[in-house]
N, CA, C and O atoms as a CHARMM CRD file, in Angstrom:
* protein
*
  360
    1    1 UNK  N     98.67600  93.81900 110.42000 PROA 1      0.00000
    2    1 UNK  CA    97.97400  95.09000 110.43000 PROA 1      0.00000
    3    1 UNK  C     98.95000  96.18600 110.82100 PROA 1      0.00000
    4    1 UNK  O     99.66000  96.21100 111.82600 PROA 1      0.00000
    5    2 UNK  N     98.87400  96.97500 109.97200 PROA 2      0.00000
    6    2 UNK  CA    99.63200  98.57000 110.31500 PROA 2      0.00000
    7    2 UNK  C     98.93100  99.63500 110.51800 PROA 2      0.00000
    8    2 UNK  O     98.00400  99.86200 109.74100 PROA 2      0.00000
    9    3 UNK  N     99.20400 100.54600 111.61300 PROA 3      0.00000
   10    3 UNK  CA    98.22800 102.01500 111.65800 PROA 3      0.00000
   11    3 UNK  C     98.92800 102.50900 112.55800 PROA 3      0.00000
   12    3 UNK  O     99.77400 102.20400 113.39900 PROA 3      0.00000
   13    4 UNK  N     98.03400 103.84000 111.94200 PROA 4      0.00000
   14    4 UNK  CA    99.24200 105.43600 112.94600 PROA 4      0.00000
   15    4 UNK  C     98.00500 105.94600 112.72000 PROA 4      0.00000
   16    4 UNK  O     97.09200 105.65900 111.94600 PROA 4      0.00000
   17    5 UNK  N     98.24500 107.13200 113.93600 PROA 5      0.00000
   18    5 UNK  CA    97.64100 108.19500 114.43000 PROA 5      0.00000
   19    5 UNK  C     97.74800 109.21600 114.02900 PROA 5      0.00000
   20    5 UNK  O     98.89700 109.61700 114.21400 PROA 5      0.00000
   21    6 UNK  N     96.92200 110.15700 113.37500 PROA 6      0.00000
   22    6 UNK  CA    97.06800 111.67000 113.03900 PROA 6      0.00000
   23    6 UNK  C     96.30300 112.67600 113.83200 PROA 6      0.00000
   24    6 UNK  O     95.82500 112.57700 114.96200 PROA 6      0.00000
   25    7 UNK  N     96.29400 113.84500 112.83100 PROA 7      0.00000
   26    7 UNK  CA    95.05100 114.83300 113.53900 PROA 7      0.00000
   27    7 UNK  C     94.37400 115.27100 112.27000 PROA 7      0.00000
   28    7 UNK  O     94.96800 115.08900 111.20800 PROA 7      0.00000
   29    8 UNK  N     93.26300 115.79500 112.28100 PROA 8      0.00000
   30    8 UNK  CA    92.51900 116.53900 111.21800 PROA 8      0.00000
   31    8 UNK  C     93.20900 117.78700 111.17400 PROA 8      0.00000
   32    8 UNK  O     92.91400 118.51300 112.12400 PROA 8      0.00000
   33    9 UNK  N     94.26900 118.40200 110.14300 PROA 9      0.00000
   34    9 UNK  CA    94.45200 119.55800 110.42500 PROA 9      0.00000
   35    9 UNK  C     94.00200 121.17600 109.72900 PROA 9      0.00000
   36    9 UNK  O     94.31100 122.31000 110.09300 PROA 9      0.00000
   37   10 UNK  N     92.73800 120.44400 108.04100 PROA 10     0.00000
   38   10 UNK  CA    92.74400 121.49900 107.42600 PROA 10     0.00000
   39   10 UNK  C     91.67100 122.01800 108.01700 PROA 10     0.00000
   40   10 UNK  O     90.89000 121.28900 108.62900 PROA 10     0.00000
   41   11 UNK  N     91.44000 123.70100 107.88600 PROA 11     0.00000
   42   11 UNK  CA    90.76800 124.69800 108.74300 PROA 11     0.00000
   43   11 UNK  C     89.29700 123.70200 108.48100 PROA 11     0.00000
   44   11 UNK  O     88.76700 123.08500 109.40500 PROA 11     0.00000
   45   12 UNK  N     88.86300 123.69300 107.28600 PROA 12     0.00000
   46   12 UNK  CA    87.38200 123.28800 106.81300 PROA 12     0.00000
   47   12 UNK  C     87.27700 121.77200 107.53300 PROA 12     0.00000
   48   12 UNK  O     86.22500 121.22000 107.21100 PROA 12     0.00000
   49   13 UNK  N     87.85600 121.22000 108.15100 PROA 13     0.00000
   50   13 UNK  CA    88.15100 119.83200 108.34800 PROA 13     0.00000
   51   13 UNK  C     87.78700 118.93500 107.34500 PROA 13     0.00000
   52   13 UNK  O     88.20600 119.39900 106.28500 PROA 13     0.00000
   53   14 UNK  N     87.02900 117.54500 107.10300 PROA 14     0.00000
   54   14 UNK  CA    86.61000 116.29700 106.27300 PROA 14     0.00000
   55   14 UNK  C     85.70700 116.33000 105.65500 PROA 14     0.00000
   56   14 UNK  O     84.86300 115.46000 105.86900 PROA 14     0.00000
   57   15 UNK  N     85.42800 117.44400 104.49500 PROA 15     0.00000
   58   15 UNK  CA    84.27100 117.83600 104.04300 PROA 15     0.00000
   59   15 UNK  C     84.68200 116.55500 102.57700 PROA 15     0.00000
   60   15 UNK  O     85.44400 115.59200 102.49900 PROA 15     0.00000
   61   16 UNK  N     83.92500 117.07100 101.82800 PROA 16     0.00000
   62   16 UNK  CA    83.26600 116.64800 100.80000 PROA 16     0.00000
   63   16 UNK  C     84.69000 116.34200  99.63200 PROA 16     0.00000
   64   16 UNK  O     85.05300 115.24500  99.20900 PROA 16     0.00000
   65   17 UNK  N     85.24200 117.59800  99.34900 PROA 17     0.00000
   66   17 UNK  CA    86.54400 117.58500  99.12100 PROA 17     0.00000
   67   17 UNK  C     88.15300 116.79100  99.49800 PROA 17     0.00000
   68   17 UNK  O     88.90800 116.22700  98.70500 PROA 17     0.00000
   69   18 UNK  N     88.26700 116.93200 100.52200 PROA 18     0.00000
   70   18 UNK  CA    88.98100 115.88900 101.42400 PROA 18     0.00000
   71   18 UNK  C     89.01300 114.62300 101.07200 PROA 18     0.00000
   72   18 UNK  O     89.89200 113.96100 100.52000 PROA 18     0.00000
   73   19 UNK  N     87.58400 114.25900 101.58600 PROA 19     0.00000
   74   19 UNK  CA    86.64700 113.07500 101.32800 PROA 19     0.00000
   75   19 UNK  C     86.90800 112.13800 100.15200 PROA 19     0.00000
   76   19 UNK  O     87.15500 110.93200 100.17100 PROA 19     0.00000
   77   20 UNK  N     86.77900 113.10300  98.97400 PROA 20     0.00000
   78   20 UNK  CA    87.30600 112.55100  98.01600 PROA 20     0.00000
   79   20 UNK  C     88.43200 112.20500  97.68300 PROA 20     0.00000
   80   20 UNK  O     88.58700 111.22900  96.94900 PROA 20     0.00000
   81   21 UNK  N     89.41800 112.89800  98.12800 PROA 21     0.00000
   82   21 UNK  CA    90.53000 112.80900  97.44200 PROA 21     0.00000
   83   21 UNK  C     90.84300 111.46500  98.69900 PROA 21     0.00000
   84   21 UNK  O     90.84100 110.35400  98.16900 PROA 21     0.00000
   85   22 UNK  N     91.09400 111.44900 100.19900 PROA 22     0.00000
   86   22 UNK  CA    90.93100 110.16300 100.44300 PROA 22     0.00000
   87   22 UNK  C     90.57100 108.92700 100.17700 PROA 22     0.00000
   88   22 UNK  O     91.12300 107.91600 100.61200 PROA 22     0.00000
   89   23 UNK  N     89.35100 108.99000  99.23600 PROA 23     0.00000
   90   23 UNK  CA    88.96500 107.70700  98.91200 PROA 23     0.00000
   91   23 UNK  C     89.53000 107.54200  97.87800 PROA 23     0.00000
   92   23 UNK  O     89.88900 106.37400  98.03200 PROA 23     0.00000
   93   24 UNK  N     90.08300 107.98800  96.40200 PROA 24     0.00000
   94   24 UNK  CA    90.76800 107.97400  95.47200 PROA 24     0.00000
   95   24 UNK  C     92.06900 107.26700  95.97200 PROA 24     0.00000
   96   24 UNK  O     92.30600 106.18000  95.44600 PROA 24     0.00000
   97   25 UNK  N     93.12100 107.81800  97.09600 PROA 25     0.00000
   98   25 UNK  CA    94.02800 107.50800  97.25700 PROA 25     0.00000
   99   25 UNK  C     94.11800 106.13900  97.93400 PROA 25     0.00000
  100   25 UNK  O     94.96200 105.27200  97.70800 PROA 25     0.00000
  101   26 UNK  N     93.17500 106.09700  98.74200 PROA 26     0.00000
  102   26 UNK  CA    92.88600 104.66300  99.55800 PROA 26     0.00000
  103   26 UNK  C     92.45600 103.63000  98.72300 PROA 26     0.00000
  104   26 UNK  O     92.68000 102.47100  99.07200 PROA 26     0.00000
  105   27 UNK  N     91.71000 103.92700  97.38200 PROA 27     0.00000
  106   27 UNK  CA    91.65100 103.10200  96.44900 PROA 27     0.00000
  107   27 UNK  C     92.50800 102.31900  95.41300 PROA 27     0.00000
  108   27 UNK  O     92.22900 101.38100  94.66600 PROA 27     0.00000
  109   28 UNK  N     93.72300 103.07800  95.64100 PROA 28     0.00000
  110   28 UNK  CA    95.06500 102.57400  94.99100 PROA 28     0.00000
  111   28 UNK  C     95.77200 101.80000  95.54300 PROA 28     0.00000
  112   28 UNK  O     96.99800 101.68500  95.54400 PROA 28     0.00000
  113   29 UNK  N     94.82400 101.13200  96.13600 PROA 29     0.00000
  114   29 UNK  CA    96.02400  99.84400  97.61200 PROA 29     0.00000
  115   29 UNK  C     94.92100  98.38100  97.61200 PROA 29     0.00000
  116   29 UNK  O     93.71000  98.35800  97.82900 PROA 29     0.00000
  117   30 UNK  N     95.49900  97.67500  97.41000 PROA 30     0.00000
  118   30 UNK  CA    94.94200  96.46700  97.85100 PROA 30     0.00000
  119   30 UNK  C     94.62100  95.84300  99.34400 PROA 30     0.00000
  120   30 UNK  O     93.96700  94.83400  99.60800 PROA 30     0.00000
  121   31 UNK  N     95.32800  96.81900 100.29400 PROA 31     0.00000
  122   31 UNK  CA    94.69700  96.39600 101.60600 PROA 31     0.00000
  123   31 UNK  C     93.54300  97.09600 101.70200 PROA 31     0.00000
  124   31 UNK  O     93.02600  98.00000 101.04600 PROA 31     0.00000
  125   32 UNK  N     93.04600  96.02300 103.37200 PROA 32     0.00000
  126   32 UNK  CA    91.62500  96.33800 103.40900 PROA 32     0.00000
  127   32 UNK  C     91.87200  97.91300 104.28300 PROA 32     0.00000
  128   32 UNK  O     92.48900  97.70900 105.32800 PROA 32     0.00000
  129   33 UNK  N     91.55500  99.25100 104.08800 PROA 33     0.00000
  130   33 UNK  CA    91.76400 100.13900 105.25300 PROA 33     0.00000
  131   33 UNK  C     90.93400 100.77100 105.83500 PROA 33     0.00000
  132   33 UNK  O     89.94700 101.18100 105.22400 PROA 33     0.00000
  133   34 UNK  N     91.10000 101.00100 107.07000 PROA 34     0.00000
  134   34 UNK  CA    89.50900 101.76100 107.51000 PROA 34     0.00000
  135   34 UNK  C     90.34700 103.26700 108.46100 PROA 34     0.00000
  136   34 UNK  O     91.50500 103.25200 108.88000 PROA 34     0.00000
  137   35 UNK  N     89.57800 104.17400 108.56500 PROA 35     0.00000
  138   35 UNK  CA    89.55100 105.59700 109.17700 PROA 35     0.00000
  139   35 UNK  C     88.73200 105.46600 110.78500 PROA 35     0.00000
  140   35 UNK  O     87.58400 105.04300 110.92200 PROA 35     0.00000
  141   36 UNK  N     89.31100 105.77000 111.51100 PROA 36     0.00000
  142   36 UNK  CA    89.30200 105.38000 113.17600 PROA 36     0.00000
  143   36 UNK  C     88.99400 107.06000 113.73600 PROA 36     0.00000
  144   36 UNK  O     89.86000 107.92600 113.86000 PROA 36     0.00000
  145   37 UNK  N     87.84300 107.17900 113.95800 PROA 37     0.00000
  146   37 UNK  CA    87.57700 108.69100 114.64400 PROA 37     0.00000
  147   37 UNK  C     87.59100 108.33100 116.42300 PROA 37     0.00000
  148   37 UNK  O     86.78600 107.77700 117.17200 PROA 37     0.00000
  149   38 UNK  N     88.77600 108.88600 116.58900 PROA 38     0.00000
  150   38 UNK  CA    88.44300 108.68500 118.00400 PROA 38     0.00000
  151   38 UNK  C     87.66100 109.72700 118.78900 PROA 38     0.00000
  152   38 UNK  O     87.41500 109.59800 119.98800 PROA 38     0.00000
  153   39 UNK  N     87.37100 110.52000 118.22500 PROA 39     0.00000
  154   39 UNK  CA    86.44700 111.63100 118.98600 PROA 39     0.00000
  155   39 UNK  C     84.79300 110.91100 118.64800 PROA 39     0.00000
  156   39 UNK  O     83.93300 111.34900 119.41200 PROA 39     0.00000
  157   40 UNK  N     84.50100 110.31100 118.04100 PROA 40     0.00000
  158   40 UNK  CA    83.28200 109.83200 117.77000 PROA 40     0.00000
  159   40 UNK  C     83.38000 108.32600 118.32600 PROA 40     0.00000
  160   40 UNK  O     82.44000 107.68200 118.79300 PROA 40     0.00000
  161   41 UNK  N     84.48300 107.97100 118.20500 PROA 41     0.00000
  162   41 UNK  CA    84.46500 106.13000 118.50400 PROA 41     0.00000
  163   41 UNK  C     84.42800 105.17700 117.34100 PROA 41     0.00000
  164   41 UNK  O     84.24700 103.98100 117.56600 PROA 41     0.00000
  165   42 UNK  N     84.59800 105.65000 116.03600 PROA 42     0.00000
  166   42 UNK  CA    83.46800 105.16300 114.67800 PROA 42     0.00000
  167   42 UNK  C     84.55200 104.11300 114.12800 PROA 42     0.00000
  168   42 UNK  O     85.72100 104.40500 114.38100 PROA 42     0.00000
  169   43 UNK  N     84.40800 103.37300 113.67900 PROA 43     0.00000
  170   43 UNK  CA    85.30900 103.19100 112.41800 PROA 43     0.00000
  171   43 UNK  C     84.72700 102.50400 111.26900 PROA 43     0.00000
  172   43 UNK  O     83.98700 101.52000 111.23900 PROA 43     0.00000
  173   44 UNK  N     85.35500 103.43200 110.05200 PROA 44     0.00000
  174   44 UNK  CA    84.60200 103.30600 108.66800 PROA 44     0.00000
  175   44 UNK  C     85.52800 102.46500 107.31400 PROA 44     0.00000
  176   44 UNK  O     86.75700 102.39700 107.33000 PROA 44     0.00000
  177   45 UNK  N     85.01200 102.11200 106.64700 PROA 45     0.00000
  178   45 UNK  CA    85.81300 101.68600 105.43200 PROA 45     0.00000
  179   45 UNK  C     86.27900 103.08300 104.36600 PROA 45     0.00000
  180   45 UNK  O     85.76000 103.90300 103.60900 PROA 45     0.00000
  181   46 UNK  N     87.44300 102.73500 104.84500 PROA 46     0.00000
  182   46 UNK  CA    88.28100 104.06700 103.68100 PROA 46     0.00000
  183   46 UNK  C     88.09900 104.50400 102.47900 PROA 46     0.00000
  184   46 UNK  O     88.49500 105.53000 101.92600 PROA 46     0.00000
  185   47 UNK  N     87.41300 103.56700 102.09300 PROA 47     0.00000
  186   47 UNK  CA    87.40800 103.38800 100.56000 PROA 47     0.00000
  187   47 UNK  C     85.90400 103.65400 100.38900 PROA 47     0.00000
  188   47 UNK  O     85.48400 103.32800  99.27900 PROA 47     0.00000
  189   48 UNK  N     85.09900 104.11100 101.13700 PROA 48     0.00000
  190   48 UNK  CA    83.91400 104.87300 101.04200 PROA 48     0.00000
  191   48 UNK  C     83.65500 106.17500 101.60200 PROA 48     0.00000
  192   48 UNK  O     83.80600 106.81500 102.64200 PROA 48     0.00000
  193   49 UNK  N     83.13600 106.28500 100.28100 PROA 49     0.00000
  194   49 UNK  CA    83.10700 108.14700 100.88000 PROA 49     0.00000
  195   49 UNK  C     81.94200 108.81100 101.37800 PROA 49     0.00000
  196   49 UNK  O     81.96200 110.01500 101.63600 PROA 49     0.00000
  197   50 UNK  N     80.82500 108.02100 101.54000 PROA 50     0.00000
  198   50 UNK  CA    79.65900 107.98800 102.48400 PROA 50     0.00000
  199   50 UNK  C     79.88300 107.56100 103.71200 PROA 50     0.00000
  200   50 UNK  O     79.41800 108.24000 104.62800 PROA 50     0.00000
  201   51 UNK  N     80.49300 106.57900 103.96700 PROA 51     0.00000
  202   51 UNK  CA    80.96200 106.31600 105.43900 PROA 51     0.00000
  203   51 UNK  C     82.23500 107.09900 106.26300 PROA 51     0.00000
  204   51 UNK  O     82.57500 106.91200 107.43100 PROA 51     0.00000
  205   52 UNK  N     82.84500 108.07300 105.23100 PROA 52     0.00000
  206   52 UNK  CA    83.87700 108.73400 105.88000 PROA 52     0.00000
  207   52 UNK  C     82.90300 110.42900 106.28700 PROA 52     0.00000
  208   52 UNK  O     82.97600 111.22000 107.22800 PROA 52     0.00000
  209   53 UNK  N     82.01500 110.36900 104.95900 PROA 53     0.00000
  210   53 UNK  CA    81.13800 111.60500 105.40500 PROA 53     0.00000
  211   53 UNK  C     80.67500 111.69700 106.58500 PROA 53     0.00000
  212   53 UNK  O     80.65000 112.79800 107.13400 PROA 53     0.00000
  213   54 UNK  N     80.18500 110.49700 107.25800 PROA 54     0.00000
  214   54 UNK  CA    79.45000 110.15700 108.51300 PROA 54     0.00000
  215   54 UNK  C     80.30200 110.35200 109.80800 PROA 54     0.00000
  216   54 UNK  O     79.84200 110.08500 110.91800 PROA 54     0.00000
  217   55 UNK  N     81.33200 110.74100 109.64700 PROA 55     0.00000
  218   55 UNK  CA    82.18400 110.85100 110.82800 PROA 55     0.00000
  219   55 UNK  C     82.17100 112.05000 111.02400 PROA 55     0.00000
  220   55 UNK  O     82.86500 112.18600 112.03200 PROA 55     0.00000
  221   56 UNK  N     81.67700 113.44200 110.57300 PROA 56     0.00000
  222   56 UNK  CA    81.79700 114.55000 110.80700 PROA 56     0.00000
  223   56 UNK  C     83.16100 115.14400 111.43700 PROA 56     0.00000
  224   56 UNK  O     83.21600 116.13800 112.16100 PROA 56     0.00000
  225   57 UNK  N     84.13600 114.43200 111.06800 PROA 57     0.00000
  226   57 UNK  CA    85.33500 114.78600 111.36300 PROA 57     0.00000
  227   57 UNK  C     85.75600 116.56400 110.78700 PROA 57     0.00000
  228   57 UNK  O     85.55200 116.97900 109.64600 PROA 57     0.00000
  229   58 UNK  N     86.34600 117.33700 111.89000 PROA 58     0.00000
  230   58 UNK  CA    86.32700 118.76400 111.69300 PROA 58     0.00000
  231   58 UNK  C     87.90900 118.62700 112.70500 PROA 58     0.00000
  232   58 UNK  O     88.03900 117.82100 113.62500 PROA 58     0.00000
  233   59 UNK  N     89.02300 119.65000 112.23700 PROA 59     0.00000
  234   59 UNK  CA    90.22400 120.23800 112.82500 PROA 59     0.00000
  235   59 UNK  C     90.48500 120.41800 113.87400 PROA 59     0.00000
  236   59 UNK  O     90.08400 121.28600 114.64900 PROA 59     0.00000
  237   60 UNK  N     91.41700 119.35000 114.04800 PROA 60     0.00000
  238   60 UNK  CA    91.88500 118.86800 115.65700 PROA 60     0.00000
  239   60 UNK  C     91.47100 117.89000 116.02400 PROA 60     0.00000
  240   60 UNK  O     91.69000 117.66100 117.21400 PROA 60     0.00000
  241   61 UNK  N     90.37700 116.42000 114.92800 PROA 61     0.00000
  242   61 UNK  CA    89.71900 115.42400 115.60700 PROA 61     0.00000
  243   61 UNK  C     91.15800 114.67300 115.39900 PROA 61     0.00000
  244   61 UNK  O     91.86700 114.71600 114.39300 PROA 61     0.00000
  245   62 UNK  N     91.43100 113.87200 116.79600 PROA 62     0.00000
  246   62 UNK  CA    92.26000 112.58800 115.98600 PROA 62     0.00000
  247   62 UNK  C     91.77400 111.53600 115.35500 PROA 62     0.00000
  248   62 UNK  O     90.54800 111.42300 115.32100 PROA 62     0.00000
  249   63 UNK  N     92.38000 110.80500 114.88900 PROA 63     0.00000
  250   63 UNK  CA    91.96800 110.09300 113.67800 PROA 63     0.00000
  251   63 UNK  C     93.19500 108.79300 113.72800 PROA 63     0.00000
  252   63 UNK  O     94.39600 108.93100 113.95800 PROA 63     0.00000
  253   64 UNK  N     92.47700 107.58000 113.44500 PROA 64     0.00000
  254   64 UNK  CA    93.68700 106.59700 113.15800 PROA 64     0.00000
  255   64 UNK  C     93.57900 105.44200 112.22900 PROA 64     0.00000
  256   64 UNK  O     92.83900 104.50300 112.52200 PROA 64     0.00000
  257   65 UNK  N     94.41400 105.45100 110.89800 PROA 65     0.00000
  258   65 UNK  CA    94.56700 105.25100 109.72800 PROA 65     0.00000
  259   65 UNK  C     95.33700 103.91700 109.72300 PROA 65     0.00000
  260   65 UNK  O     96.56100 103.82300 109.81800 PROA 65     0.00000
  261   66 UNK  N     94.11500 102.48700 109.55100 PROA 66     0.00000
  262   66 UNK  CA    94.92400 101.36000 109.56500 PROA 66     0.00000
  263   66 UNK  C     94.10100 100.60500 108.10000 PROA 66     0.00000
  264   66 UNK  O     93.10300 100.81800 107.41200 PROA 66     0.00000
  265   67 UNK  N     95.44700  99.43600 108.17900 PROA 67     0.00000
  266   67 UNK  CA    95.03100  98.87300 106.96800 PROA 67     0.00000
  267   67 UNK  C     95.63800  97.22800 107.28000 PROA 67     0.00000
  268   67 UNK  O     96.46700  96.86600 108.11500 PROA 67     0.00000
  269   68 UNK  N     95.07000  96.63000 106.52200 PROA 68     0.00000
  270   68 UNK  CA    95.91600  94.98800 106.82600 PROA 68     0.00000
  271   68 UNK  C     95.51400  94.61400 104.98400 PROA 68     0.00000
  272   68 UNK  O     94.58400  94.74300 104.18700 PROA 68     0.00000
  273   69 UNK  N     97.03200  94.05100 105.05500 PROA 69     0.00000
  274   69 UNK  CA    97.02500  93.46800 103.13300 PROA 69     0.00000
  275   69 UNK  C     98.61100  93.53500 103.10300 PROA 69     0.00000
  276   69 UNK  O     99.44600  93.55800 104.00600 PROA 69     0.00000
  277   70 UNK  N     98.70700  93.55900 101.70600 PROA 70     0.00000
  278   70 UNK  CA   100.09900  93.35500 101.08000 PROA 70     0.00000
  279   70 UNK  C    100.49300  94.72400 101.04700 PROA 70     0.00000
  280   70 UNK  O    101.71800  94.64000 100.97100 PROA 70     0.00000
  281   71 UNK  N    100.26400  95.65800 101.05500 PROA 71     0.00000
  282   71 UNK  CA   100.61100  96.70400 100.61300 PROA 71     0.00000
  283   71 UNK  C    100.20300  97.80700 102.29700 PROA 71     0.00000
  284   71 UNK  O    100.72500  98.92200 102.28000 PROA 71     0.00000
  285   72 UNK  N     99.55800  97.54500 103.26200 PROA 72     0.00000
  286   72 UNK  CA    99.41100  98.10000 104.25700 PROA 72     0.00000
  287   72 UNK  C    100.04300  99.44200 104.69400 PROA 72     0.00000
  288   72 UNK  O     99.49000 100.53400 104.82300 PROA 72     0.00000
  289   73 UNK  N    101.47200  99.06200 104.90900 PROA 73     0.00000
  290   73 UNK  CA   102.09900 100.07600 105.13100 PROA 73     0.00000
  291   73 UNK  C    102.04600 101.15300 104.79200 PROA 73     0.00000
  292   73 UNK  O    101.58700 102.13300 105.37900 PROA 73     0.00000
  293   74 UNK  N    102.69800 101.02700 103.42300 PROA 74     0.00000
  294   74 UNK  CA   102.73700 102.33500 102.29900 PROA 74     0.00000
  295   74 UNK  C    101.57400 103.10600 101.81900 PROA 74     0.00000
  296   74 UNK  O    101.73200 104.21900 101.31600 PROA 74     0.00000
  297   75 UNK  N    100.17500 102.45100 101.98000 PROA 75     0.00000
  298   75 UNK  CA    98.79100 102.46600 102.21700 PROA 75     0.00000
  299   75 UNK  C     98.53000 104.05800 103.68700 PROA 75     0.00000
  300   75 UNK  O     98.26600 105.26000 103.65800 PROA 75     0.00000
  301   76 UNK  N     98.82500 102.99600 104.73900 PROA 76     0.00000
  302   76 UNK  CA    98.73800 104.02100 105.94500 PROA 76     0.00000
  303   76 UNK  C     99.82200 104.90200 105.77000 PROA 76     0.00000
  304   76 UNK  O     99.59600 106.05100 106.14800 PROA 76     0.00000
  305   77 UNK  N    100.64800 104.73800 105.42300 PROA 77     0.00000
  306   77 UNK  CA   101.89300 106.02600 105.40200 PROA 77     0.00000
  307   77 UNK  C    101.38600 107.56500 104.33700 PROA 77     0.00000
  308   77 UNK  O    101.33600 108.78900 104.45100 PROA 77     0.00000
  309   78 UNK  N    101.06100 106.37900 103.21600 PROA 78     0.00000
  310   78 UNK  CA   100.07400 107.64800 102.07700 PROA 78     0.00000
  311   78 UNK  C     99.72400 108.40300 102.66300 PROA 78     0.00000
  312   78 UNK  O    100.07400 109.57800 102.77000 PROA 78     0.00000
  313   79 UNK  N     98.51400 107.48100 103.41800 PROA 79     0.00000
  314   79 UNK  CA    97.01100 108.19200 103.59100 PROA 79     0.00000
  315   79 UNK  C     97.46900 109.43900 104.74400 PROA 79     0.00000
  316   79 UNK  O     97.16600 110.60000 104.46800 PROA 79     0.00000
  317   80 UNK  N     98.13900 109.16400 105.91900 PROA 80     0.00000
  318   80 UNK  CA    98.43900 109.90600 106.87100 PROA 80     0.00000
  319   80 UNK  C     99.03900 111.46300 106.44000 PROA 80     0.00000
  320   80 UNK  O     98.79300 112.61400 106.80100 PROA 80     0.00000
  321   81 UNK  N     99.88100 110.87700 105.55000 PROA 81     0.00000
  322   81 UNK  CA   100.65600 112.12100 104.64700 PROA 81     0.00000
  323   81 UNK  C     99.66500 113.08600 104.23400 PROA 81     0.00000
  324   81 UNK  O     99.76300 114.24600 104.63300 PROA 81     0.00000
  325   82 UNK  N     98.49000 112.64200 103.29300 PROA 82     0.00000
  326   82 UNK  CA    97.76400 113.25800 102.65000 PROA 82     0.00000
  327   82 UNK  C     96.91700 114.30700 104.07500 PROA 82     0.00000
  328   82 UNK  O     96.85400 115.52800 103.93800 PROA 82     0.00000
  329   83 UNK  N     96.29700 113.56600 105.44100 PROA 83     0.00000
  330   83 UNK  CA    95.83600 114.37600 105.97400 PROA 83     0.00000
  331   83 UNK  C     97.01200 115.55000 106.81500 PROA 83     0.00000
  332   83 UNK  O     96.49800 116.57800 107.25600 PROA 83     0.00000
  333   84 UNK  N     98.24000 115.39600 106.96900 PROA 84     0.00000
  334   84 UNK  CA    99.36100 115.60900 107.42600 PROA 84     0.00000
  335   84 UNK  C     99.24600 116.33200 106.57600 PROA 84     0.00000
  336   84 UNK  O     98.93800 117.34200 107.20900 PROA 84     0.00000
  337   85 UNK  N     99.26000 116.76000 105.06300 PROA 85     0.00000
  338   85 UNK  CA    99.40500 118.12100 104.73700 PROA 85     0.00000
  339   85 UNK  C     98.19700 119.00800 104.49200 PROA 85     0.00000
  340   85 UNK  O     98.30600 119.92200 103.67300 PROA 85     0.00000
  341   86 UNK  N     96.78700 118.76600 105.28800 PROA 86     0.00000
  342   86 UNK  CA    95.85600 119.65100 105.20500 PROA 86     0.00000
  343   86 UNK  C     95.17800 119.02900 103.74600 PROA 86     0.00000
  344   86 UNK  O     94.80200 120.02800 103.13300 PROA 86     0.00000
  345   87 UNK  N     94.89500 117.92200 103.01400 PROA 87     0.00000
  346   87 UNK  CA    94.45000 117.45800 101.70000 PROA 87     0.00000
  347   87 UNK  C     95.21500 118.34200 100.79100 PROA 87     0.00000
  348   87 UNK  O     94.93200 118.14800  99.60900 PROA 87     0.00000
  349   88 UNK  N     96.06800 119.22100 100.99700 PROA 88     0.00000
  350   88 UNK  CA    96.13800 120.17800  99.74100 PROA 88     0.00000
  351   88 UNK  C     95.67300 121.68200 100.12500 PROA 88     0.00000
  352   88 UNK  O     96.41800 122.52500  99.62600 PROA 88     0.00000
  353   89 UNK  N     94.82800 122.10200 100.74000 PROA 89     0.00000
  354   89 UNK  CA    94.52500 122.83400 101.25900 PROA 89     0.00000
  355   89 UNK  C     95.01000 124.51100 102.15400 PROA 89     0.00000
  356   89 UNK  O     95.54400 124.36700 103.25400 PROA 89     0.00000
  357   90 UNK  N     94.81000 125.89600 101.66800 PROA 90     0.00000
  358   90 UNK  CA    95.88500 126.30600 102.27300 PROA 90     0.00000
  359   90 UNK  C     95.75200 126.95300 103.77700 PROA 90     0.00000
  360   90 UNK  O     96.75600 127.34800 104.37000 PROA 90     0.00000
């Protein structure tokens, strides 16, 4: 198992948008990965975007991005990246 720690950093935080594009990217990995809200306690399967909705995650929550499989790493490294630059967002 591999995982790192981020922060939520785009202004709108984990809306709907986000959301998506997370689960798209988390879907391109064969490990299993889940999204870790530590401000809530939660942890969800990545690869759903109803269960990531449920975290009401908003800017400045930390967050921690693990995965276990063949591909793990590069998986959590993605995913972190993607919230690391705000989804895209300006």
């Amino acid at each position: 198992m591999y995982s790192k720690e981020t922060t939520i950093r785009n202004e709108s935080g984990f809306h709907i948008r986000p959301a998506q594009l997370f689960v798209e990217q988390a879907g391109r990995y064969q490990s299993k990965i889940t999204l870790l809200s530590k401000a809530a306690n939660a942890e969800v399967d990545a690869k759903s975007i109803l269960g990531l909705m449920t975290l009401g995650l908003s800017q400045g929550n930390p967050v921690v991005v693990a995965a276990e499989g063949p591909d793990e790493r590069e998986a959590v490294e993605s995913l972190v990246a993607l919230i690391d630059g705000g989804f895209g967002e300006a």
